[in-house]
MILUM-336097 format. One record per residue (C-alpha): z, y, x; residue in one letter. Coordinates in Angstrom, 3 decimals, always signed. Layout:
// residues N
REC        z        y        x code
REC        Z        Y        X    A
...
***
This chain:
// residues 264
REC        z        y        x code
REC   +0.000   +0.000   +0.000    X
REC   -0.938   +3.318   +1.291    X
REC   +0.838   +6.404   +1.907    X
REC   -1.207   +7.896   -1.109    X
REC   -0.587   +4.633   -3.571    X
REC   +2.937   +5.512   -2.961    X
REC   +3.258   +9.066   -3.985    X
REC   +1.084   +8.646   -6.846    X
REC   +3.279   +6.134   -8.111    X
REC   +6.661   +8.157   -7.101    X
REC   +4.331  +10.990   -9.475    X
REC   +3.189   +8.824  -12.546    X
REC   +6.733   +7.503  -13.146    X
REC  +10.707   +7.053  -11.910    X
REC  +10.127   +3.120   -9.984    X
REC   +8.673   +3.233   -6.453    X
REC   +7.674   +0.253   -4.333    X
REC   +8.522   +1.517   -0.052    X
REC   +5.808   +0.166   +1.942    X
REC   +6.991   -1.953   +4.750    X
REC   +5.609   -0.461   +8.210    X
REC   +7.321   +2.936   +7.719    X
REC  +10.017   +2.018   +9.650    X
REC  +12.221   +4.462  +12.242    X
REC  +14.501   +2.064  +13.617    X
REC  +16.583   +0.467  +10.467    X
REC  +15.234   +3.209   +7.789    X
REC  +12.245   +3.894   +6.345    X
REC  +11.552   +7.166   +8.132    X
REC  +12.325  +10.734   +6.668    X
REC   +9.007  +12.240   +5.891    X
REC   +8.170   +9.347   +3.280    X
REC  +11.248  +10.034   +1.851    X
REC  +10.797  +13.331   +1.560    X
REC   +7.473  +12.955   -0.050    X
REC   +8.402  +10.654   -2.370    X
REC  +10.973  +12.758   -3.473    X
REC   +8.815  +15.906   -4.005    X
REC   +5.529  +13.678   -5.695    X
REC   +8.289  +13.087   -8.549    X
REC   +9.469  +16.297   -8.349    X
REC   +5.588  +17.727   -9.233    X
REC   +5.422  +14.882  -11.893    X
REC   +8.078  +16.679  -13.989    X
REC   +6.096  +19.992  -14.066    X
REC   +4.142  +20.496  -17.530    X
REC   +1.512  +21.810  -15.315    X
REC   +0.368  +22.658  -11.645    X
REC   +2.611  +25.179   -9.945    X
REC   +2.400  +25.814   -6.073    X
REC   +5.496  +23.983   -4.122    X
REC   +7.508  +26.749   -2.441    X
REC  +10.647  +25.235   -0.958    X
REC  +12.105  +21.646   -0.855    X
REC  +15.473  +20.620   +0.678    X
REC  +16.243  +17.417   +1.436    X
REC  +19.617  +15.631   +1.858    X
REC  +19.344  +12.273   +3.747    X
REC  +22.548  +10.525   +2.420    X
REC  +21.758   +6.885   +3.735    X
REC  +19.013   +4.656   +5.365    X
REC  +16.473   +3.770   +2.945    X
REC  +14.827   +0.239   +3.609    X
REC  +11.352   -1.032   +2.337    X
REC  +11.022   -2.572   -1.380    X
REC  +11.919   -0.963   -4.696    X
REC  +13.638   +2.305   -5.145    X
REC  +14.398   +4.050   -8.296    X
REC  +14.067   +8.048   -8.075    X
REC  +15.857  +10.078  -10.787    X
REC  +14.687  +13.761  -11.530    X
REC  +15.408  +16.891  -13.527    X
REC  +14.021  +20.345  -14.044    X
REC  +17.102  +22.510  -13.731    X
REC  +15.425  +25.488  -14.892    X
REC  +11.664  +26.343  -16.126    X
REC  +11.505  +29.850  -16.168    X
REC   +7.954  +32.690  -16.341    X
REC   +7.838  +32.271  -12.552    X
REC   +9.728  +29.712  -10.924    X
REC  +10.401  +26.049  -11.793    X
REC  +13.996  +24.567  -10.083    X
REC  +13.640  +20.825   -9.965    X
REC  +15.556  +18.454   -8.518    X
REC  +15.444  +14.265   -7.553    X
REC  +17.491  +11.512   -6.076    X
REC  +16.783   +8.491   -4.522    X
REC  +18.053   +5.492   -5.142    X
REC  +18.349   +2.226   -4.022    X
REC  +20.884   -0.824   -4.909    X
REC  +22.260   +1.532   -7.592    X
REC  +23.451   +4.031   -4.551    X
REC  +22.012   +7.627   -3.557    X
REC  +20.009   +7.406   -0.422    X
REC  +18.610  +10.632   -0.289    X
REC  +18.834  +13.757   -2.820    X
REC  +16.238  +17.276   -2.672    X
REC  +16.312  +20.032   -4.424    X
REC  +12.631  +22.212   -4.689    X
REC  +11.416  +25.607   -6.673    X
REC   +8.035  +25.676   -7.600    X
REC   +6.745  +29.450   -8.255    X
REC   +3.897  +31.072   -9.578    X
REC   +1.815  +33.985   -7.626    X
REC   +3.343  +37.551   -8.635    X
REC   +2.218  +40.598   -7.780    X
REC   +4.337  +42.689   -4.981    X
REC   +3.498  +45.982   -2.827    X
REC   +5.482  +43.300   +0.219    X
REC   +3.020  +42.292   +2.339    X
REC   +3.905  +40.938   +5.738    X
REC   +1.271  +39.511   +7.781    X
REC   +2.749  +36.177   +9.596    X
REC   -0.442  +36.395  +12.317    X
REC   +1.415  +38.901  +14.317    X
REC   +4.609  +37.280  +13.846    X
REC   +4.152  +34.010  +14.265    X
REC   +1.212  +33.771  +16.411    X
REC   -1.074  +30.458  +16.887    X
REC   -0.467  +28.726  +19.923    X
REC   -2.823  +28.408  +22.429    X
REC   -3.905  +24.499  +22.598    X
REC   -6.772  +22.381  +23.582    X
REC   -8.838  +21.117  +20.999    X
REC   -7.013  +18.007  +19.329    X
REC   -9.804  +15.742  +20.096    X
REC   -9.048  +16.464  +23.871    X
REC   -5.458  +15.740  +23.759    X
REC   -4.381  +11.562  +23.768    X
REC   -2.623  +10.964  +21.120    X
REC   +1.120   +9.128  +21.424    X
REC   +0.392   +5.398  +21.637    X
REC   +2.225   +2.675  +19.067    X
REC   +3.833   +0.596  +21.481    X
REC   +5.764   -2.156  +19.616    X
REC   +9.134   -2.632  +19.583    X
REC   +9.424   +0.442  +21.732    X
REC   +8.191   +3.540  +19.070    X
REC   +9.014   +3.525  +15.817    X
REC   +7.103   +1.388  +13.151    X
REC   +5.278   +4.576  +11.328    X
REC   +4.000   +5.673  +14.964    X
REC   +1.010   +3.397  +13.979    X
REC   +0.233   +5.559  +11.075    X
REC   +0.509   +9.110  +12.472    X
REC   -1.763  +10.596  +14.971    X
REC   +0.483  +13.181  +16.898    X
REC   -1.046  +14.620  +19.748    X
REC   +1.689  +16.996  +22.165    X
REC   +0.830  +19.649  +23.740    X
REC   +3.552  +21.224  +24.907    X
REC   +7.386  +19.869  +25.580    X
REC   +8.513  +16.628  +27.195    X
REC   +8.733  +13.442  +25.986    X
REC  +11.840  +12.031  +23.648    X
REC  +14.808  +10.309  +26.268    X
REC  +13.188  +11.934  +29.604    X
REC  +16.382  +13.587  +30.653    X
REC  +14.499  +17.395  +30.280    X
REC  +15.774  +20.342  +30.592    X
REC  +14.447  +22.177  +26.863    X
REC  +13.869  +20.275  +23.778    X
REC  +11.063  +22.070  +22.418    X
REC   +7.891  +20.798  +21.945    X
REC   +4.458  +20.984  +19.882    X
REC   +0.927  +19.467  +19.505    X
REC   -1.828  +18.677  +17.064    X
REC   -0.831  +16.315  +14.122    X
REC   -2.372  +14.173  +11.023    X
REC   -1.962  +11.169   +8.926    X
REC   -4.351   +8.015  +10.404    X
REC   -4.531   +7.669   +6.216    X
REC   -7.221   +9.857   +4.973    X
REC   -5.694  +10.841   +1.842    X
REC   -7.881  +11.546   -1.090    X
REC   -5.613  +14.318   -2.858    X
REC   -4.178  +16.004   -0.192    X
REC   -0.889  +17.287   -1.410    X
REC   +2.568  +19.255   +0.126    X
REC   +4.068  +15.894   +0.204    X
REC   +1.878  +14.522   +2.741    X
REC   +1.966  +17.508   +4.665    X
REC   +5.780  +16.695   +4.632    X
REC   +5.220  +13.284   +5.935    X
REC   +3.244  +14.443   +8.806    X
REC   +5.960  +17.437   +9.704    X
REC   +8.435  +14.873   +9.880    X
REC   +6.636  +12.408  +12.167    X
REC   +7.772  +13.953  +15.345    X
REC  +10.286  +12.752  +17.483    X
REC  +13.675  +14.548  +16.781    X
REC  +13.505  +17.740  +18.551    X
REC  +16.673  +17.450  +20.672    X
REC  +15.407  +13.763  +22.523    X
REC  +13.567  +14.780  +25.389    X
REC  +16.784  +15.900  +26.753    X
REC  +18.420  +12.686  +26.393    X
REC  +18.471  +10.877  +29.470    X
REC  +17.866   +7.161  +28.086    X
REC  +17.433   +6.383  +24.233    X
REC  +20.184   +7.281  +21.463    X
REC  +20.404   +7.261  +17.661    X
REC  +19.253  +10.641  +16.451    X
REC  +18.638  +11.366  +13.357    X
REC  +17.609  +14.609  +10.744    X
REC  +20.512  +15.339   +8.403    X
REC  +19.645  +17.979   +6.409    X
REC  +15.482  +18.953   +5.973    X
REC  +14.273  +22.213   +4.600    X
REC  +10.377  +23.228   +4.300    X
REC   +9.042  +26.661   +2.799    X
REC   +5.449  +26.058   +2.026    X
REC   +3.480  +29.072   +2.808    X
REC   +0.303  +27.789   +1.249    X
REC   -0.621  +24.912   +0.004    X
REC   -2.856  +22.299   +1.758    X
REC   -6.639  +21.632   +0.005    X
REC   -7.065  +18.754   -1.941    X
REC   -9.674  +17.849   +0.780    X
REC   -7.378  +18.203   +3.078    X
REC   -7.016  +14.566   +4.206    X
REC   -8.961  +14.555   +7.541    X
REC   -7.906  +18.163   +9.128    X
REC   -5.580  +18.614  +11.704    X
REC   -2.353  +20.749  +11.632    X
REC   -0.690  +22.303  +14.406    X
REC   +2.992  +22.078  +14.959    X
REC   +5.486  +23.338  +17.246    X
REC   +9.115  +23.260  +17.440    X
REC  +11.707  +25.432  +18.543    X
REC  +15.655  +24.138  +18.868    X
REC  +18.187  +27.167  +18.330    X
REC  +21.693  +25.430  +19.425    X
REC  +22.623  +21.791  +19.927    X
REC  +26.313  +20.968  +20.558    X
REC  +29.359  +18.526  +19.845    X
REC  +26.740  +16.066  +18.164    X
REC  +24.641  +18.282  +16.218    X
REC  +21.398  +20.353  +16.292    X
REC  +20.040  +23.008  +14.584    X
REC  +15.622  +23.668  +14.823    X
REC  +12.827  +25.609  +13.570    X
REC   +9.580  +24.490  +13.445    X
REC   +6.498  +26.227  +12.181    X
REC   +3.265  +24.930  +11.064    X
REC   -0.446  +26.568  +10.916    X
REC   -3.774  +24.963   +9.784    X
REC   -6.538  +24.430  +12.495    X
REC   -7.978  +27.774  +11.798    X
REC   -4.810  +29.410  +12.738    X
REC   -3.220  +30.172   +9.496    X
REC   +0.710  +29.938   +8.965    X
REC   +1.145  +27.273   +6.282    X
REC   +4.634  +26.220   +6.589    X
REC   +7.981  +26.396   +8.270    X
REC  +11.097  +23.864   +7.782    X
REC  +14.236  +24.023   +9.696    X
REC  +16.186  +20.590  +10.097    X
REC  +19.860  +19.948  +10.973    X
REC  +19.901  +16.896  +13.600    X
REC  +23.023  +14.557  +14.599    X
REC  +22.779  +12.516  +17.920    X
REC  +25.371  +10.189  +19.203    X
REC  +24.166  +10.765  +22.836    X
***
């Protein structure tokens, strides 16, 4: 079952079947989550309404096979639609979100995010080697993400700064290209603080929040995005990053910010 097969069936109804294969060590690994969580979070809406935030709360692992995921609209209002959605499997909460879907409005505030948040200077993806699925040495979903750094050190190589970018994309040429799978490819990068662990430790993303700046094309499927990564304090266990993301062409589509723990 693909990537795609699975959100559309998180969208169409409440009972989801996790694809084995999606593995990051003994979970299934966050990004699916996360987009399984918001496809059933856009298959409450009455009708269309851009994704413009998403938090996600990753409460415990989440293993292949059936899950049940419970949602609610908090609040439909002109503008903005408040949803929220839990996960859950063997009658527990693995993982809860919260999202607001909002309309376009008019507004005299206009600030340009080229200037601000300028595209990185990278070689063309096609000239960067992707990171390899080696198995039982990268995680299972490796094989089904095409990340390409350019920038940054590898996870567990003892380096001196965390942060890190490249080119990214699902192998999975997804027919309906929607925020969720744009999710699923954010989250496919190593955890930001492991190239400066000296040797391999559990680290994992606590707390996951993405602002979608515009929404990815429905043809989407194929394209490249560019990610990169910036970690603003790590201490006593914990980590706190940014990361922004911009389409091919150079335009900023999203940002999420992720609270990391590491017992390392």
């Amino acid at each position: 079952m693909s990537l795609q097969d699975m959100t559309a069936q998180a969208f169409a109804g409440s009972t989801v079947e996790i694809e084995p294969g999606w593995g990051q060590g003994r979970a299934t690994f966050g990004g699916v989550v996360g987009a399984l969580l918001v496809a059933r979070m856009r298959g409450m809406l009455t009708e269309p309404i851009p994704l413009r935030t998403v938090s996600v709360l990753f409460v415990a692992p989440v293993a292949p096979g059936p899950a049940r995921i419970e949602a609610s609209v908090l609040r439909a209002g002109s503008s903005a639609t408040l949803v929220r959605a839990e996960l859950i499997q063997d009658e527990k909460v693995a993982a809860s979100a919260q999202a607001a879907f909002g309309r376009d409005r008019q507004s005299v505030v206009v600030v340009d995010a080229e200037a601000r948040a300028p595209f990185p200077a990278a070689p063309d993806a096609e000239g960067v080697q992707r990171i390899p699925f080696i198995e039982g040495l990268t995680p299972d979903f490796i094989a089904k993400v095409d990340l390409r750094p350019t920038s940054g050190a590898m996870p567990y190589s003892g380096a001196s700064e965390p942060d890190m970018g490249g080119w990214m994309r699902l192998d999975e040429t997804v027919s309906d290209y929607q925020p969720e799978h744009l999710l699923a490819a954010i989250d496919a990068w190593p955890v930001a603080i492991t190239p400066m662990l000296p040797s391999p430790a559990p680290a994992s993303t606590l707390s996951w929040t993405v602002d979608v700046i515009e929404p990815p094309a429905p043809d989407a499927g194929a394209d490249y995005w560019r990610y990169q990564v910036r970690t603003d304090e790590a201490g006593d266990g914990y980590g706190h990053c940014r990361s922004l993301v911009w389409s091919a062409d150079g335009r900023l589509v999203a940002t999420s910010q992720q609270t990391l723990t590491v017992f390392g």
